[in-house]
DRENPA-30402 format. One line per 2 residues: their letters; for each residue x, y, z of N, C-alpha, C. Coordinates in nm, 3 decimals, padded with zeros to 5 digits. Layout:
REM DRENPA-30402
A = X,Y,Z,X,Y,Z,X,Y,Z | ...;
This chain:
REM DRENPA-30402
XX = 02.590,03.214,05.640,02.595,03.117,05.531,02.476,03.024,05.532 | 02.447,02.975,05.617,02.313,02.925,05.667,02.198,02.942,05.626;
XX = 02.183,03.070,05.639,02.053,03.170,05.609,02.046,03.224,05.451 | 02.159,03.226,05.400,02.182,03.226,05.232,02.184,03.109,05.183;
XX = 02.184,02.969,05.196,02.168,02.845,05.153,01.999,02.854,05.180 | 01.998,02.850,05.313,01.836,02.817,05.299,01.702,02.889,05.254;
XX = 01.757,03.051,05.203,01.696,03.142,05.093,01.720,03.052,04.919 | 01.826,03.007,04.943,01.902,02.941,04.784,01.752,02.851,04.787;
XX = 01.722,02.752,04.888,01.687,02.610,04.859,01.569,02.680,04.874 | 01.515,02.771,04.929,01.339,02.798,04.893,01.313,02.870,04.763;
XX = 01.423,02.953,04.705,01.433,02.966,04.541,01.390,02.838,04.444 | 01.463,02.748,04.525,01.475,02.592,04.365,01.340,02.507,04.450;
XX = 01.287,02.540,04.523,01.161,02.491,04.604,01.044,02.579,04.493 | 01.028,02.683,04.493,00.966,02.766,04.421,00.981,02.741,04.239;
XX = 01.070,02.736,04.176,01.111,02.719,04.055,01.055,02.560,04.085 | 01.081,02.447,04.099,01.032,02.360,04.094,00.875,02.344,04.086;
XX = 00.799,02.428,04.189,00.658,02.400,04.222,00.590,02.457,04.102 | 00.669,02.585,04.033,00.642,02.617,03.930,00.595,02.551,03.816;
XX = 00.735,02.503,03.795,00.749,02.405,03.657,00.646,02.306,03.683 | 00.618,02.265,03.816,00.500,02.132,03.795,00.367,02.196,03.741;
XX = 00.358,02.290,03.812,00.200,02.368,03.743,00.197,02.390,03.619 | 00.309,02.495,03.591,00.328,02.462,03.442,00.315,02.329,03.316;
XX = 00.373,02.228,03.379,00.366,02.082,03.335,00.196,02.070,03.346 | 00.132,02.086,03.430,00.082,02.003,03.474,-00.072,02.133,03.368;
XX = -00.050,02.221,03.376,-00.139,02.312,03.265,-00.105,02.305,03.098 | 00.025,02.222,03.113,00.023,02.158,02.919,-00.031,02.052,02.913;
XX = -00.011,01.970,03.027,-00.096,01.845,03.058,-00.226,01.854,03.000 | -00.284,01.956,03.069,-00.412,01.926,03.091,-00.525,01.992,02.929;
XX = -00.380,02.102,02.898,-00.408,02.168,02.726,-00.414,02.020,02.684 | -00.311,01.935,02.664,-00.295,01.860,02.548,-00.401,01.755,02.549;
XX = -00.459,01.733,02.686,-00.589,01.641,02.709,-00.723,01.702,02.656 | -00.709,01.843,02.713,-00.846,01.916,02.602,-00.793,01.908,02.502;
XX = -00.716,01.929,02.399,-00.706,01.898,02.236,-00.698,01.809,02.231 | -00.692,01.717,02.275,-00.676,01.530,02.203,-00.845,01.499,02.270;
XX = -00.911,01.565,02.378,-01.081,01.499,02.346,-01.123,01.597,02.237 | -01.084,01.723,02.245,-01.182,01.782,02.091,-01.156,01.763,01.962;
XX = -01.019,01.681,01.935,-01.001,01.612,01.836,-01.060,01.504,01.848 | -01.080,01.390,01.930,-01.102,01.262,01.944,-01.282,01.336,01.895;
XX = -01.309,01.393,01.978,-01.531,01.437,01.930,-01.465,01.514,01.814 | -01.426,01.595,01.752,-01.444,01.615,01.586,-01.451,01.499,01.492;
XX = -01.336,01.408,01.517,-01.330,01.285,01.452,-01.460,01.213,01.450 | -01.447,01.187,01.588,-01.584,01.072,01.612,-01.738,01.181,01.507;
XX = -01.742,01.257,01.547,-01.891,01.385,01.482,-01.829,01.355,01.329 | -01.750,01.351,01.303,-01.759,01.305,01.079,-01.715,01.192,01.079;
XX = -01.679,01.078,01.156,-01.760,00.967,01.107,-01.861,00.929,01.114 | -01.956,00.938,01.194,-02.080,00.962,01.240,-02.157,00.988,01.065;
XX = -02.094,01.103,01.010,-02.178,01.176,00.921,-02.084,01.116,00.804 | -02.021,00.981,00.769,-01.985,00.949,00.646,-01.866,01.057,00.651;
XX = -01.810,01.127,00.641,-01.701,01.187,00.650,-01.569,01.120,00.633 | -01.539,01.014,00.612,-01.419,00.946,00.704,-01.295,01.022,00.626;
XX = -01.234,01.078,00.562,-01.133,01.145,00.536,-01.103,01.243,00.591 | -01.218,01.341,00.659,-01.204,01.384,00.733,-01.173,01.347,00.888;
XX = -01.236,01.254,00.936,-01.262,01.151,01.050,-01.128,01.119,01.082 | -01.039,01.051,00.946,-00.886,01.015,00.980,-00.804,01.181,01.007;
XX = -00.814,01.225,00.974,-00.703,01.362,00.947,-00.763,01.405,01.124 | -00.864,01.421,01.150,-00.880,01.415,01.343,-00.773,01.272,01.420;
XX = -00.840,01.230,01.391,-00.755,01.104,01.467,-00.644,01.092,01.410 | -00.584,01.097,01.281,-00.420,01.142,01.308,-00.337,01.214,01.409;
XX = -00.431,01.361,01.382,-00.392,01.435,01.457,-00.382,01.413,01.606 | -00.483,01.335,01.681,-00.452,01.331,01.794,-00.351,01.209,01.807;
XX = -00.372,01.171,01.752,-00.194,01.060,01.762,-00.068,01.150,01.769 | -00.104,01.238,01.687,00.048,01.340,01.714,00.077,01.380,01.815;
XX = -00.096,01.390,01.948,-00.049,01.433,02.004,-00.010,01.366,02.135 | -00.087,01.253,02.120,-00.043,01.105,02.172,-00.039,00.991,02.132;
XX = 00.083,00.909,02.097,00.073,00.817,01.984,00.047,00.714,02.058 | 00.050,00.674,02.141,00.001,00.568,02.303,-00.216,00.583,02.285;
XX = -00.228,00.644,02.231,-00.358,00.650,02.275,-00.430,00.532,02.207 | -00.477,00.449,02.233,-00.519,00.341,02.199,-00.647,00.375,02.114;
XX = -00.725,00.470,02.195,-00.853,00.476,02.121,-00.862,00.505,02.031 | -00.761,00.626,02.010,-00.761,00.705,01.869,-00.692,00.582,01.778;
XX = -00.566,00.489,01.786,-00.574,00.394,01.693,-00.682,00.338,01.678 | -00.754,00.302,01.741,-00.926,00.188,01.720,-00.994,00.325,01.603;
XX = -01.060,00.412,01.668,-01.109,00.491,01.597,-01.045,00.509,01.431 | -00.924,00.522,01.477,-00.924,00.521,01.314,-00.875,00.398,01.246;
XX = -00.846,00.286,01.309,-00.848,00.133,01.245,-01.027,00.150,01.163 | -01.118,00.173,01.236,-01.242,00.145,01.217,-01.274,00.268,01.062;
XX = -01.186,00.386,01.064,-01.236,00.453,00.956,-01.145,00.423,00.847 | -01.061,00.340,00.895,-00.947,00.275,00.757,-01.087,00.167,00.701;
XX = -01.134,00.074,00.761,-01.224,-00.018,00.744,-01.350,00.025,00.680 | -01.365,00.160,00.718,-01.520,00.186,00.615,-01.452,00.234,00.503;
XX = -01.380,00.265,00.493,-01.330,00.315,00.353,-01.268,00.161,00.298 | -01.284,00.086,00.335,-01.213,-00.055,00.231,-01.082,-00.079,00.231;
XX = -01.010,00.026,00.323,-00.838,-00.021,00.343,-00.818,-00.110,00.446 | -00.824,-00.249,00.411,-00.819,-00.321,00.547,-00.664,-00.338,00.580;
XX = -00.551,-00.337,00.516,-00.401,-00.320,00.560,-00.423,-00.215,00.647 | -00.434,-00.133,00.630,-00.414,00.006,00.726,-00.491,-00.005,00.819;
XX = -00.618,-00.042,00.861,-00.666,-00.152,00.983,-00.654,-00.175,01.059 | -00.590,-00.290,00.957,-00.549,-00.428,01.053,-00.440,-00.365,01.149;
XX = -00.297,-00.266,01.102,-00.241,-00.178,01.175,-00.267,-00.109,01.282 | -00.362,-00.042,01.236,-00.427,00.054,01.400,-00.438,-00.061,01.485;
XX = -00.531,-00.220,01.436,-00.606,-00.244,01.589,-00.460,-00.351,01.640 | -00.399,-00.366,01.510,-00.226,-00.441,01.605,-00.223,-00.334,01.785;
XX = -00.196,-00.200,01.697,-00.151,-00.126,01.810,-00.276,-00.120,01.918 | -00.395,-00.127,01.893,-00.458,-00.146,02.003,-00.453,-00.256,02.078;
XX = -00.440,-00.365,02.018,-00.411,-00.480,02.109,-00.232,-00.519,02.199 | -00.139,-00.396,02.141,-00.053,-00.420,02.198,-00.026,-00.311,02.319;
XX = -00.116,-00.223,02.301,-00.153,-00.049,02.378,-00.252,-00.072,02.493 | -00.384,-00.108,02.453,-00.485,-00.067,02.563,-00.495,-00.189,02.681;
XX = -00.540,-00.135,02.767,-00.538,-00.232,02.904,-00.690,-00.279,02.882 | -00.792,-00.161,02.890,-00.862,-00.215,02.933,-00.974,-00.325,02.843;
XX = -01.006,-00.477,02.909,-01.074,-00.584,02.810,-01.147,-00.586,02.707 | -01.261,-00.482,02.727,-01.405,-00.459,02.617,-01.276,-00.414,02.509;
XX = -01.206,-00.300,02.539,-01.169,-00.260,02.400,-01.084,-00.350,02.275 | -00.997,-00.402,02.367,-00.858,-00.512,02.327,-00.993,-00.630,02.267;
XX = -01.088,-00.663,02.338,-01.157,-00.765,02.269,-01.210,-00.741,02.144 | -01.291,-00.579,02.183,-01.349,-00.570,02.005,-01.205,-00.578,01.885;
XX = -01.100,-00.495,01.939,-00.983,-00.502,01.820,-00.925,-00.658,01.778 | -00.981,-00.722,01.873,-00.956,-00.891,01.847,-01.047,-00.904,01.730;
XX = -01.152,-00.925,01.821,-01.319,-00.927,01.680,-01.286,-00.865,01.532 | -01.219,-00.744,01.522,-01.233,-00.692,01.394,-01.082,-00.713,01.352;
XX = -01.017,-00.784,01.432,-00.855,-00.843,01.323,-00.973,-00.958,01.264 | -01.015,-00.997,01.334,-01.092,-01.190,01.274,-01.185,-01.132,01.207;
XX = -01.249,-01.023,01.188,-01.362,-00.979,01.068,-01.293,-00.965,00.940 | -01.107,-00.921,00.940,-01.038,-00.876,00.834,-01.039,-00.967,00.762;
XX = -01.010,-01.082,00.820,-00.896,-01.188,00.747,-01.017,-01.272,00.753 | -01.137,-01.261,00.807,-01.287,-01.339,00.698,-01.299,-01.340,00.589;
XX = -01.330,-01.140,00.586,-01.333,-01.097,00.456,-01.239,-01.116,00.358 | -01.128,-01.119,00.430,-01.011,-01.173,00.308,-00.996,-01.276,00.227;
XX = -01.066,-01.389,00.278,-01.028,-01.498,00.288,-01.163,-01.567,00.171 | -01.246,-01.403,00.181,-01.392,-01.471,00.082,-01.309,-01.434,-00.030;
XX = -01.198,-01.333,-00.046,-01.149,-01.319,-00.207,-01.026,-01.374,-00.255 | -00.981,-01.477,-00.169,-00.852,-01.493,-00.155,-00.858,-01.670,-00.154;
XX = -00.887,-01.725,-00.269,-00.906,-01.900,-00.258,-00.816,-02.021,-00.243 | -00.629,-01.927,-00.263,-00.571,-01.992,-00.256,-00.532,-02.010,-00.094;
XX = -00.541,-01.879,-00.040,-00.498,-01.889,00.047,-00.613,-01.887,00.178 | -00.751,-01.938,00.140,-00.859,-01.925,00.210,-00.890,-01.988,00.347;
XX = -00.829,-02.156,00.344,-00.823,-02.205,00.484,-00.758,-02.125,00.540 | -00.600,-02.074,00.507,-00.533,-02.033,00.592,-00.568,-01.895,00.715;
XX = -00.654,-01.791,00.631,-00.707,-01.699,00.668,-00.807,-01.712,00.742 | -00.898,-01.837,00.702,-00.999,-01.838,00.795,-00.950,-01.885,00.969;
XX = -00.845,-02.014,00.955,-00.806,-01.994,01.058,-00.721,-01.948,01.154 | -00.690,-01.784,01.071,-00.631,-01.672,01.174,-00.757,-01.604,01.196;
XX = -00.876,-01.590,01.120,-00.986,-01.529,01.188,-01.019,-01.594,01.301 | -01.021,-01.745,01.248,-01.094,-01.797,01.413,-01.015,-01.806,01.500;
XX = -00.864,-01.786,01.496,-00.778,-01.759,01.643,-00.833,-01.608,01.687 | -00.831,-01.501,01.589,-00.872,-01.388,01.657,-01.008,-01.382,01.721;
XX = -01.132,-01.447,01.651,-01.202,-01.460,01.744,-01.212,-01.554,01.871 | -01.159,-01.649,01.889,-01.123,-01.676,02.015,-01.106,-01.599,02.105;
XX = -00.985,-01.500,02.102,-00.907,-01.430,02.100,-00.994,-01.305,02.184 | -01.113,-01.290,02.146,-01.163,-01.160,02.154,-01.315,-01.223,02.279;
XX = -01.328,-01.355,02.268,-01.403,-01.407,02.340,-01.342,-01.441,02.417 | -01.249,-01.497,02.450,-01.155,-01.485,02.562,-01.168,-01.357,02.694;
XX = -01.184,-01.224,02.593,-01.190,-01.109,02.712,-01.333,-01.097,02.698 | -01.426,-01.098,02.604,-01.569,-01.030,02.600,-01.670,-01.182,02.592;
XX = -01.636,-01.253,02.708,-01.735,-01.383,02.662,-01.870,-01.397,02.612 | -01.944,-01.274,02.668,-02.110,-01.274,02.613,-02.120,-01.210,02.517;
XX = -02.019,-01.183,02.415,-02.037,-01.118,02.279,-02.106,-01.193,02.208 | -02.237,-01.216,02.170,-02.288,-01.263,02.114,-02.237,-01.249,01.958;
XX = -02.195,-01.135,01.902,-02.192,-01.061,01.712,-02.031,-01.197,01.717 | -01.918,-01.200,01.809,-01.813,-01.216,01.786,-01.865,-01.407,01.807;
XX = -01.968,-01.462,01.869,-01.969,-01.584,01.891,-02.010,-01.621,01.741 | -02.108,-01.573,01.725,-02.178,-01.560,01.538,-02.037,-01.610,01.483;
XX = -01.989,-01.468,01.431,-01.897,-01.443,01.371,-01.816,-01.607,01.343 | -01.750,-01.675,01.465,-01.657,-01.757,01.508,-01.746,-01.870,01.455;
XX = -01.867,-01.893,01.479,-01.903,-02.043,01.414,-01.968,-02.035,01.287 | -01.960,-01.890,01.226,-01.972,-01.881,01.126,-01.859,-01.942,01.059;
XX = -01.723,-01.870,01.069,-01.592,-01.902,00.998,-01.587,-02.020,00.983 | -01.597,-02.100,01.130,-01.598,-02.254,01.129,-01.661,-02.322,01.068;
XX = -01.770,-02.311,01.028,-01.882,-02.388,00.909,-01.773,-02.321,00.754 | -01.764,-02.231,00.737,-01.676,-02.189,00.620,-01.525,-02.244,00.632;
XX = -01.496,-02.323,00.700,-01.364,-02.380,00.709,-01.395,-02.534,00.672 | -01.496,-02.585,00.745,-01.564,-02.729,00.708,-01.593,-02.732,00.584;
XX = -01.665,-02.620,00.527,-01.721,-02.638,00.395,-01.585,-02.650,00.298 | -01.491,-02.547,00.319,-01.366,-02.578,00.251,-01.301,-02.690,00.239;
XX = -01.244,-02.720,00.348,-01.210,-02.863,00.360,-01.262,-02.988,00.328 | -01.386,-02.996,00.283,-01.513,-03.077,00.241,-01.471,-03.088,00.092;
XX = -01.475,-02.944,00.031,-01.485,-02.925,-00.121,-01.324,-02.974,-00.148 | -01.268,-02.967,-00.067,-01.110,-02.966,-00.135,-01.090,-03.160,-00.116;
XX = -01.157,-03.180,00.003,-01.157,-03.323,-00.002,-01.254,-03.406,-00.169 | -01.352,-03.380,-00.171,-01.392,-03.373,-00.293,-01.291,-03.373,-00.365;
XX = -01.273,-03.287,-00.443,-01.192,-03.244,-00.553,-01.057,-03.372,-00.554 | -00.984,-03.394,-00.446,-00.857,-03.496,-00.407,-00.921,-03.610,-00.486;
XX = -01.057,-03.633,-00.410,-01.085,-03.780,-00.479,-01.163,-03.766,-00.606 | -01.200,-03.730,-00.675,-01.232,-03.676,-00.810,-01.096,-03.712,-00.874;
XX = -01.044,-03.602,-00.821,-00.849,-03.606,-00.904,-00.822,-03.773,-00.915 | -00.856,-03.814,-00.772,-00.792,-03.968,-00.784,-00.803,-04.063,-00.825;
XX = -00.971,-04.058,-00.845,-01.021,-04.115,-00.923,-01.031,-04.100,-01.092 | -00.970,-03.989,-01.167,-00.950,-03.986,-01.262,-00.822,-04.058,-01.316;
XX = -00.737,-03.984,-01.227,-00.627,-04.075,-01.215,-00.597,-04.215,-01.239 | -00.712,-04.315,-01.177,-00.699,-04.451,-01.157,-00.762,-04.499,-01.288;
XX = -00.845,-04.404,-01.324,-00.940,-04.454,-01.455,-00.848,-04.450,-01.541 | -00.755,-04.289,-01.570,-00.649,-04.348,-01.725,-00.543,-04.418,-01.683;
XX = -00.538,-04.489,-01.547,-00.414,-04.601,-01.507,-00.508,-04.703,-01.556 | -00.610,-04.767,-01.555,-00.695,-04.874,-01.615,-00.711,-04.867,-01.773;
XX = -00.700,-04.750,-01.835,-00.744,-04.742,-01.990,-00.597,-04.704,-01.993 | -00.521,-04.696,-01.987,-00.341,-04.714,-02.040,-00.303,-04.868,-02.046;
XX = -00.330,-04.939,-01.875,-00.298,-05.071,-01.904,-00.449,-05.131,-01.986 | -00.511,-05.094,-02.064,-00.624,-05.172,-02.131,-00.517,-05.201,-02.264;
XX = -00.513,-05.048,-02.305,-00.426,-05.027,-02.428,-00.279,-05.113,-02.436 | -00.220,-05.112,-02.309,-00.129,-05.179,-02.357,-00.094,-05.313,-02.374;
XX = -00.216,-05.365,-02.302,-00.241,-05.521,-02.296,-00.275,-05.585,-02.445 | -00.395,-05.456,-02.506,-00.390,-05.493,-02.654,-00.295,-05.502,-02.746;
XX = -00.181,-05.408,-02.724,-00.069,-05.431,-02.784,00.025,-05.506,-02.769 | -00.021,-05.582,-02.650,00.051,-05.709,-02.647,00.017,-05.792,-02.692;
XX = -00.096,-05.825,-02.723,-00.207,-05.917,-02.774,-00.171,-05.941,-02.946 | -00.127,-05.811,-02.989,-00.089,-05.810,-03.102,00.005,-05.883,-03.181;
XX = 00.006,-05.928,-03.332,00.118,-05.977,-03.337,00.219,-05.923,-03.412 | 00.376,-05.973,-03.403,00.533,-05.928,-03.434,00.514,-05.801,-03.532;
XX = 00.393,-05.857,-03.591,00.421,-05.786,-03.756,00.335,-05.674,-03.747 | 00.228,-05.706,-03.656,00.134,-05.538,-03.666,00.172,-05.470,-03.551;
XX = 00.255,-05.518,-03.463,00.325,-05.379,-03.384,00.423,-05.327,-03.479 | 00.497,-05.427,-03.576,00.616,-05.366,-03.615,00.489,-05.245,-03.771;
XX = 00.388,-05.273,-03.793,00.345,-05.175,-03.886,00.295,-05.089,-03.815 | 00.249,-05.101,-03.654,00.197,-04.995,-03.630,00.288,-04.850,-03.634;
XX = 00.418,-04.931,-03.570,00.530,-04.879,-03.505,00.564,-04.781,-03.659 | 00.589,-04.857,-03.754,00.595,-04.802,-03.910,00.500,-04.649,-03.906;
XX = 00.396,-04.647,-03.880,00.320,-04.592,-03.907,00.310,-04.439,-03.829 | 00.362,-04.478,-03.707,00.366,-04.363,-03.649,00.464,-04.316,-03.668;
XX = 00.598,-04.385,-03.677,00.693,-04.265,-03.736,00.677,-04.218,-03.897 | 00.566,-04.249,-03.968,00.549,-04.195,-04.131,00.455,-04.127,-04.113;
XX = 00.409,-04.029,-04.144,00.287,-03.941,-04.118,00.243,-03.957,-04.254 | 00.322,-03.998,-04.399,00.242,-04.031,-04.492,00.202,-04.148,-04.522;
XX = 00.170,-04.251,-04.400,00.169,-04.423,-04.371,00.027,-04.351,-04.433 | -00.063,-04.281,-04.365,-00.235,-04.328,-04.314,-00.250,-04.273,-04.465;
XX = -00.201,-04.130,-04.514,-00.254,-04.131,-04.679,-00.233,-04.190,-04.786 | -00.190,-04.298,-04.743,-00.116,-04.373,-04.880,-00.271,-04.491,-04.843;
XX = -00.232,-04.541,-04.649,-00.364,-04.628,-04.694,-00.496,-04.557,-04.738 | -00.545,-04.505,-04.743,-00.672,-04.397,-04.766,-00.663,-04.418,-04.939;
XX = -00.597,-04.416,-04.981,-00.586,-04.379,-05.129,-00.580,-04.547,-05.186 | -00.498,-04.656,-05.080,-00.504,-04.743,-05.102,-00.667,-04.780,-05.100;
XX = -00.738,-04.784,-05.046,-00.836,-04.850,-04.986,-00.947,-04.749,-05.071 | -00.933,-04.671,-05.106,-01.010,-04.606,-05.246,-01.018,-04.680,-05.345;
XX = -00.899,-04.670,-05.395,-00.828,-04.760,-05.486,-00.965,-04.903,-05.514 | -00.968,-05.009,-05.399,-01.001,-05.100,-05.406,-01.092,-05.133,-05.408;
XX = -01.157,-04.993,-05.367,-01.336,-05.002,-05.373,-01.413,-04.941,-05.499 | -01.303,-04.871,-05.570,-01.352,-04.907,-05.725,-01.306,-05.010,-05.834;
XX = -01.284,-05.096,-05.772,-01.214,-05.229,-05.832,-01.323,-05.290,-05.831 | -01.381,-05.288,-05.676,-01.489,-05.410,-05.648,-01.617,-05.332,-05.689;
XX = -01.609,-05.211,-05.717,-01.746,-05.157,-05.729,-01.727,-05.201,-05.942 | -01.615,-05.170,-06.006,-01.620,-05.243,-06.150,-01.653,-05.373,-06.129;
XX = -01.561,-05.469,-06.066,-01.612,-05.590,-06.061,-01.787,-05.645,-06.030 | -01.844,-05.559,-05.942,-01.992,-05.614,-05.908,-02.060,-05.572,-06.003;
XX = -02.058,-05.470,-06.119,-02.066,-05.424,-06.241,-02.029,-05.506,-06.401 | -01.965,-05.575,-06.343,-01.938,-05.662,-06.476,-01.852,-05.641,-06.528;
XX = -01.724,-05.523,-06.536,-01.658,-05.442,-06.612,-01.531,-05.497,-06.584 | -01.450,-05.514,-06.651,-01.330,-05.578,-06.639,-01.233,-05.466,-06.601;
XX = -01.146,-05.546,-06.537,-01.038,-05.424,-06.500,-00.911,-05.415,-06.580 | -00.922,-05.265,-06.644,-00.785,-05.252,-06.785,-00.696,-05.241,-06.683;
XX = -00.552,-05.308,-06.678,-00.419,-05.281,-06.683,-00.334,-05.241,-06.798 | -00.255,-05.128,-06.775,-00.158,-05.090,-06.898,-00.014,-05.148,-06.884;
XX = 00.069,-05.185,-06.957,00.171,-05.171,-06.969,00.268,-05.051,-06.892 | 00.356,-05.147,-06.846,00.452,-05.063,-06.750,00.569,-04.990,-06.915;
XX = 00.546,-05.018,-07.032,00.618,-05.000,-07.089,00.577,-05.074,-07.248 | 00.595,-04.961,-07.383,00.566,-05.040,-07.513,00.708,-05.155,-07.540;
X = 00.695,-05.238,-07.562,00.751,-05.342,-07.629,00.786,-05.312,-07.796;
C-alpha cells in the first residue's frame, strides 16, 4: 500500500510540474502578443495612424487589462485624435494601475494638459478647470520634479488663473459701479418729484395713465402757435359760433 500511494503522489507530482510549464508557456505566448501588439500600435502612431494605433492597444488590453502602458498609449492616441473624455479615462487608469513614478507623473501632466485645454473653451466654468489642472500638475511634479514642460505648463495655468480672476474682479466693479450711478440718477429723479408741486405730480400722474394726454398737448400747443404767429401778423382771430341764434 505504501509503494502504490507513493507511485499515486509522483503521478500528481508530475501532472502538477506539467501544468506549471504549461502555464508558464501561455504566460510567456501572451507576453509575446501583448509586446507585438504594444510595437504595432506604437509603429502607426508613430506614422499618424491612430485608428489603427487604438484597435492595437485595445487589443492588448484584452489581453491584459492591468497593463498600464497600453492604457497611457492609448489615452495619448484618444488625445491626438481630439477625444479628450476618452483620455482623460485611460490616464485615470494609469494613475490608479502603474507603480512605477516617471509614468504615473506624465499621466498626471496630461490629466492637467486636459482640463487647460478645456478650460480655454469653457468660460463659465474656466477658473474651475484651471484649478484641477494645476492640482494635476502639482500632482505630476510631485513624482517627476525636474520636469521642466510640466513646471511651464503649471505657471503657465497660474498666470491664466490670475488673469481670470483679475478680469472677473473688473467686471464686479464695473457692475457696481453702474449700479451706484442709476442708485444716484433714480434718487436725482425722485427728489425732483418731490420738488414738484400737488398739482403737477397730480398732471403728471394724469398723464401717464392717458397715452392720449401728450397728443392732445401737441395739437394743443400747435394750436397756439398759429394764434401768435396771426397775432404778430396783424390778423385777427375769427371765432364762430357754437351755434346760429
Amino acid at each position: 500500500p505504501f509503494q502504490t500511494l507513493q507511485k499515486a503522489m509522483t503521478r500528481l507530482y508530475r501532472i502538477f510540474f506539467v501544468l506549471i510549464l504549461a502555464a508558464c508557456a501561455l504566460d510567456a505566448a501572451a507576453q509575446t502578443q501583448q509586446w507585438k501588439l504594444m510595437h504595432q500600435g506604437n509603429r502607426a502612431f508613430r506614422n499618424n495612424k491612430f485608428d489603427d494605433a487604438a484597435d492595437y492597444y485595445r487589443a492588448a488590453l484584452k489581453t491584459n487589462s492591468k497593463d498600464a502602458r497600453a492604457h497611457f498609449n492609448l489615452g495619448d492616441t484618444y488625445l491626438a485624435k481630439g477625444d479628450m473624455k476618452a483620455a482623460m479615462a485611460e490616464y485615470d487608469s494609469v494613475v490608479s494601475l502603474e507603480k512605477n513614478p516617471v509614468v504615473k507623473g506624465m499621466a498626471f501632466h496630461n490629466r492637467g494638459y486636459i482640463y487647460q485645454k478645456q478650460a480655454g473653451t469653457n468660460a463659465k466654468e474656466k477658473q474651475k478647470l484651471l484649478r484641477k489642472a494645476i492640482e494635476e500638475y502639482k500632482n505630476a511634479l510631485r513624482l517627476r520634479p525636474n520636469d521642466d514642460g510640466t513646471r511651464y505648463n503649471l505657471a503657465l495655468c497660474q498666470k491664466q488663473l490670475r488673469d481670470e480672476q483679475n478680469k472677473q474682479n473688473q467686471q464686479q466693479q464695473q457692475q457696481k459701479q453702474q449700479q451706484q450711478q442709476q442708485s444716484k440718477e433714480e434718487q436725482k429723479d425722485q427728489k425732483q418729484d418731490d420738488q414738484k408741486s400737488p398739482q403737477q405730480q397730480q398732471d403728471n400722474k394724469q398723464e401717464q395713465k392717458d397715452p392720449a394726454t401728450e397728443q392732445y398737448l401737441n395739437l394743443s400747443r400747435q394750436a397756439e402757435k398759429r394764434a401768435l404767429e396771426k397775432i404778430k401778423n396783424g390778423q385777427p382771430v375769427h371765432r364762430g359760433l357754437d351755434k346760429n341764434w
